[in-house]
C-alpha positions in Angstrom: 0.0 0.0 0.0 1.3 3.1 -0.8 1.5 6.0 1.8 0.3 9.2 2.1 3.2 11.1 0.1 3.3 8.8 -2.6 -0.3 9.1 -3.3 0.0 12.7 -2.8 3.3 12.5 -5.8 1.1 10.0 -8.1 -1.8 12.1 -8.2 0.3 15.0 -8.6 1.7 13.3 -11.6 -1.5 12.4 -13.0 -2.6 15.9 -13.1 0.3 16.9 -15.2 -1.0 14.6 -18.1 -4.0 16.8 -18.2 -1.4 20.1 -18.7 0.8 18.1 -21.0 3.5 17.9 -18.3 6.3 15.5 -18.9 7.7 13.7 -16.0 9.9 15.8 -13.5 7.8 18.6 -13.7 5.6 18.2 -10.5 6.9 21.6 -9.5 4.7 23.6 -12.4 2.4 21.1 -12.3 1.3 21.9 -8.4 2.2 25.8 -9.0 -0.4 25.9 -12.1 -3.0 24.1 -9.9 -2.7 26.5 -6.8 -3.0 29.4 -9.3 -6.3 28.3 -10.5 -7.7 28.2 -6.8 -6.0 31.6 -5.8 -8.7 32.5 -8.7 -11.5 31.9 -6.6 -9.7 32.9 -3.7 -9.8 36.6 -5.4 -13.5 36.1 -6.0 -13.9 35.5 -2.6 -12.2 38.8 -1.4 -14.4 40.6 -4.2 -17.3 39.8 -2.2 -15.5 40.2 1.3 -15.6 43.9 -0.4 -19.1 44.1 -1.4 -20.5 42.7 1.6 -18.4 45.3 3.3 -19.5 48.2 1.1 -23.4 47.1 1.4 -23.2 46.8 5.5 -21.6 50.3 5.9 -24.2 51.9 3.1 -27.3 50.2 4.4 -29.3 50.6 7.6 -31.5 52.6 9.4 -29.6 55.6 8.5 -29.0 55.0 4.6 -25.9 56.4 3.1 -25.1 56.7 -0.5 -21.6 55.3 -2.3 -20.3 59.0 -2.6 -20.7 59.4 1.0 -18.7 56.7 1.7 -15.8 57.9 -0.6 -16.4 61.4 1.3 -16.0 59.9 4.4 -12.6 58.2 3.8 -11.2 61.6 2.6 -13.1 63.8 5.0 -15.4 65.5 3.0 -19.1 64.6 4.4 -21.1 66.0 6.8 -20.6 65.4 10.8 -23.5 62.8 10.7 -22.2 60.4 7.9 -18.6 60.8 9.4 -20.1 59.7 12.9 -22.4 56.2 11.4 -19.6 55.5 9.7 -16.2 55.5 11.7 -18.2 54.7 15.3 -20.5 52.4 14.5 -21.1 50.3 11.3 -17.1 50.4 10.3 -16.3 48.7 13.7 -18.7 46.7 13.1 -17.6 45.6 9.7 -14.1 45.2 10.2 -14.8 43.3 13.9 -16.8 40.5 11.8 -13.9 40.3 9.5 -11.2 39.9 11.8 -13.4 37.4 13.9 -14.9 35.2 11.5 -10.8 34.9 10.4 -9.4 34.6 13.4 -12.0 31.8 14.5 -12.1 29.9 11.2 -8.2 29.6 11.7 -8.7 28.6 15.1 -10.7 25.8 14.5 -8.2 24.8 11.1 -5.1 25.0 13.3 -7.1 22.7 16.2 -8.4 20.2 13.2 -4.8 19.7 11.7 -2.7 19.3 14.9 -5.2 17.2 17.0 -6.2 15.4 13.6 -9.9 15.9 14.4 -12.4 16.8 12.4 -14.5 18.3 15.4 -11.5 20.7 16.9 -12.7 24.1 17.5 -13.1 26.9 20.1 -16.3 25.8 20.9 -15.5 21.7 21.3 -12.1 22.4 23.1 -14.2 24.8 26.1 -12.6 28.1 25.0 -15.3 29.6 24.3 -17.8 28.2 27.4 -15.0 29.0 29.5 -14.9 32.9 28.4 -18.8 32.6 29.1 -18.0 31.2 32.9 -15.6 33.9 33.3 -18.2 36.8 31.9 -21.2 35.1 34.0 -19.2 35.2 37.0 -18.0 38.9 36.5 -21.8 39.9 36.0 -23.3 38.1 38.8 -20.5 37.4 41.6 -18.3 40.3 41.3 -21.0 42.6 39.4 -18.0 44.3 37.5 -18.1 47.0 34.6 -17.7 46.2 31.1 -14.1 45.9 30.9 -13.6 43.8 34.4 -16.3 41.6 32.3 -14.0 41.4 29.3 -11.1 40.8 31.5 -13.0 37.7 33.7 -14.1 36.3 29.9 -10.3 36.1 28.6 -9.3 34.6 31.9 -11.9 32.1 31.9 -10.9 31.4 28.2 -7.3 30.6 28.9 -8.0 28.9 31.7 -9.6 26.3 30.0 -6.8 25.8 27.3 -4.4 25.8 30.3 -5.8 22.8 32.0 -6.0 21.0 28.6 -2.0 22.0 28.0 -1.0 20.4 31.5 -2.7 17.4 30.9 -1.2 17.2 27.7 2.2 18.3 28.3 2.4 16.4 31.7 0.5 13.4 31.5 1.4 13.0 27.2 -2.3 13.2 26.6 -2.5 11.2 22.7 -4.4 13.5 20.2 -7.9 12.1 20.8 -7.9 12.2 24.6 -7.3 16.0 24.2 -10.3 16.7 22.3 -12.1 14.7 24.9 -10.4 16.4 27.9 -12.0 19.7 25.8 -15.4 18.3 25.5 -15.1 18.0 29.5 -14.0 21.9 29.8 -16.7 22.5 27.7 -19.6 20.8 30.0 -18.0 21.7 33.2 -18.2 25.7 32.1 -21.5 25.3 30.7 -22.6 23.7 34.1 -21.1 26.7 36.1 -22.7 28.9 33.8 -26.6 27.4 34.2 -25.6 27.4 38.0 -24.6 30.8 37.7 -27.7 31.8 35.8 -30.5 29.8 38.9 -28.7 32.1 41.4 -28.6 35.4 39.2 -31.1 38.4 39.9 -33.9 38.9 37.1 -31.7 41.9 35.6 -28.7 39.7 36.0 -29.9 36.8 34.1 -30.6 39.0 31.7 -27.3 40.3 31.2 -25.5 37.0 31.1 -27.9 35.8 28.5 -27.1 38.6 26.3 -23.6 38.7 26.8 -23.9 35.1 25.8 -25.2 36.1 22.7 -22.9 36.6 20.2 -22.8 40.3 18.7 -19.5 41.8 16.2 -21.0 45.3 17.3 -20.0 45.8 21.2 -16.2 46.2 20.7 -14.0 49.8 19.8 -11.3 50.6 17.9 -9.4 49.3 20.4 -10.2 46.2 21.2 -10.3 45.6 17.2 -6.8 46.4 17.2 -6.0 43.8 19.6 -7.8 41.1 17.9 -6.5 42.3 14.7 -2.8 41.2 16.6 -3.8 37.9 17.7 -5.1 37.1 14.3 -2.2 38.2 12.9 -0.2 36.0 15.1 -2.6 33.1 14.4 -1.9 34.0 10.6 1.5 34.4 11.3 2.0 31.0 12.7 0.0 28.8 9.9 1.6 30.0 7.2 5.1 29.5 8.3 4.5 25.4 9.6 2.2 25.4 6.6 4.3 22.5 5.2 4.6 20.5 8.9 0.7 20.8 8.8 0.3 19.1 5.9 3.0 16.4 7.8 0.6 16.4 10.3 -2.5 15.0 8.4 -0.1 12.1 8.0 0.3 10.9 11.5 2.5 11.9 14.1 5.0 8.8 13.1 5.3 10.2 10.0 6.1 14.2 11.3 8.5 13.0 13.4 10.6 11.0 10.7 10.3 14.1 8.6 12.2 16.4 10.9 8.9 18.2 12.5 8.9 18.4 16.1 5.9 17.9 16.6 4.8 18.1 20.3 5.9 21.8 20.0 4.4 23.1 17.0 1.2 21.2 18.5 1.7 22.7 22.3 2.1 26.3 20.7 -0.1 25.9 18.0 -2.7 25.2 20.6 -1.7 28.5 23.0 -1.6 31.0 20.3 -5.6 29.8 19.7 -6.5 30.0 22.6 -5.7 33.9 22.8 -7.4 34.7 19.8 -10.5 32.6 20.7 -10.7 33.8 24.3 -10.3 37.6 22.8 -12.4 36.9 19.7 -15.5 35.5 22.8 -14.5 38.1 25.7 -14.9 41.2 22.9 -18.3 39.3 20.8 -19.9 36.7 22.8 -20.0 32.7 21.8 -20.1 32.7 18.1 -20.9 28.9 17.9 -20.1 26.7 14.5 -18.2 28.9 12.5 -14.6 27.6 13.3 -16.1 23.9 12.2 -18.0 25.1 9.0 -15.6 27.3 7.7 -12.8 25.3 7.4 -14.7 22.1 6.7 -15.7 24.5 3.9 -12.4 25.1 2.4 -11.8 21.4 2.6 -14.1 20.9 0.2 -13.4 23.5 -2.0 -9.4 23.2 -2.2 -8.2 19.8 -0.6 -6.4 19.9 2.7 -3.2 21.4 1.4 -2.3 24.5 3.8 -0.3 26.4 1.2 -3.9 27.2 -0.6 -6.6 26.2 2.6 -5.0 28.6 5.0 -6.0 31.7 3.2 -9.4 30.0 1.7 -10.4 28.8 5.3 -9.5 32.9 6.4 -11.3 34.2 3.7 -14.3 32.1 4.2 -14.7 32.8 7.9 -15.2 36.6 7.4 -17.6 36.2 4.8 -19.4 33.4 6.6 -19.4 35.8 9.8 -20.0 39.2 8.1 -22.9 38.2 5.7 -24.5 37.0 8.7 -24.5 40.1 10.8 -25.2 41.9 7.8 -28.4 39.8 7.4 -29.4 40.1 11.0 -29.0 43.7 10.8 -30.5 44.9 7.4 -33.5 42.1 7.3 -34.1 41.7 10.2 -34.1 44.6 12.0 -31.1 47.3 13.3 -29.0 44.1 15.3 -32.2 43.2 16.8 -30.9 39.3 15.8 -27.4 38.4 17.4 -24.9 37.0 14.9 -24.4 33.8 17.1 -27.7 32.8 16.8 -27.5 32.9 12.6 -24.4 30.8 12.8 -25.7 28.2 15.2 -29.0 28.1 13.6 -27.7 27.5 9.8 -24.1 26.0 10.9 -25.4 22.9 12.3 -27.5 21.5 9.9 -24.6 22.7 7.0 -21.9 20.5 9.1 -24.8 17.3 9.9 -25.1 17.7 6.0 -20.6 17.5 5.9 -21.0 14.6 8.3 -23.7 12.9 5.4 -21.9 13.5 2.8 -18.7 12.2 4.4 -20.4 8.9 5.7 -21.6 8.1 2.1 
């Protein structure tokens, strides 16, 4: 039986006969193929743009395309300037940089743990920020940012547990997702116990912190989500090749070179900063690091050189379409974004599981 790389070489091969390759040419070959997906990848940024350009122009407060151009050189009136730059802008660019930075969270966690179900959700990030928010809200009854500070310490306390156990007692690949599914019910168990002993007005704020809205954060906060999704971004693309070692077995890695207990260990740190920002800043935002790179799969194959950026790109589309449609059809963010990506992302990933059963 072949193995993985020679089957990866062979069909390689075959594929040249359809450019009229000769042999030794697997270089073009693969360099012509990622060229026609980078393509669509451009596509996909066209409508990243449009999206963008319909959620800032449209709204209770309508604004025309010349307004827009006004407003990036200054030359509107006070109004315009203000919907703009303080409120759907943030907004725009928030759902961009979180529906990447969780769509690469959930990539990087299916790759190194070799799990089709890794994300911030299934590994207790996310239900661990929630515990730390609830807590702040009802226990502490903290301001805003002592709230965002209690939700990013939750979150990492989660992934920190799950990194002892795996650093310490050489947890294999599997029985880390697990030990993550047990974060994830132990949070959401202090969280419903949180909720019996909360006030009315409580309740209702841990509910709709819960809730998962791209519209609460500032310029700020953006800016330091935009840094740990650089990092993220950062990261993959320099061990995009030891990823695709990865998909190979861990045997396999390590005869190539890879050391792979630390690109796994760190790998798994840097996403849990940028999903325990990404859920202290915007609430739980359920499904979207599973559908989104699941997604790419299907579109580009599962090498990282071409489903990094596809699995990027698809995550902020996924994300911003779907605040846009709470917003503008719904009613002025009257739907939270969370609830749009649970609702449609688990039937899209029971229909994955179907189609990857038959």
């Amino acid at each position: 039986m072949e193995s993985g790389i020679e089957h990866f070489t062979s069909t390689i091969k075959d594929s040249g006969n359809q450019y009229g390759a000769s042999p030794g040419t697997i270089t073009s070959v693969y360099l012509k193929h990622v060229h026609k997906k980078y393509y669509l990848l451009a596509l996909f940024l066209g409508v990243i743009f449009l999206v963008a350009v319909f959620a800032v122009a449209k709204g209770a407060y309508d604004i025309p395309v010349k307004g827009l151009f006004g407003a990036l050189t200054g030359n509107t009136d006070a109004t315009t300037a203000v919907v703009i730059t303080n409120i759907r802008l943030p907004r725009v660019v928030a759902a961009i940089l979180c529906g990447w930075g969780l769509s690469l969270s959930g990539l990087c966690l299916q790759t190194l743990l070799r799990n089709p179900l890794g994300s911030p959700i299934t590994f207790g990030i996310s239900h661990g920020a929630a515990f730390g928010a609830a807590a702040a809200i009802v226990i502490f009854g903290t301001g805003m940012v002592s709230v965002t500070a209690f939700a990013f310490a939750g979150g990492m306390t989660a992934t920190l547990v799950i990194l002892f156990l795996a650093k310490f007692k050489r947890l294999s690949p599997t029985a880390i997702i697990l030990a993550g599914v047990a974060m994830h019910s132990l949070f959401l168990s202090g969280i419903y116990l949180i909720q019996y002993i909360a006030t009315e007005t409580e309740l209702a704020q841990v509910v709709f912190w819960t809730f998962g809205d791209v519209a609460r954060s500032s310029w700020k906060e953006i800016g330091l989500l935009a840094g740990a999704v650089f990092l993220i971004s950062t990261f993959l693309v320099i061990f995009r090749w030891d990823l695709n070692a990865f998909s190979l077995g861990d045997e396999t890695a390590k005869g190539l070179g890879i050391s792979v207990n630390t690109i796994r260990l760190t790998g798994m740190a840097i996403v849990t900063i940028v999903a325990a920002l990404a859920t202290s800043f915007h609430g739980i935002i359920g499904f979207l690091g599973l559908i989104a790179p699941h997604t790419a799969r299907r579109l580009v194959g599962d090498d990282h050189c071409i489903l990094i950026p596809f699995s990027a790109v698809l995550g902020a589309i996924l994300l911003l379409t779907a605040d846009t449609f709470g917003r503008f059809f719904i009613g002025s963010g009257s739907l939270p974004v969370g609830v749009i990506t649970s609702f449609l992302g688990a039937p899209v990933f029971l229909y994955f599981l179907v189609k990857e059963h038959k």
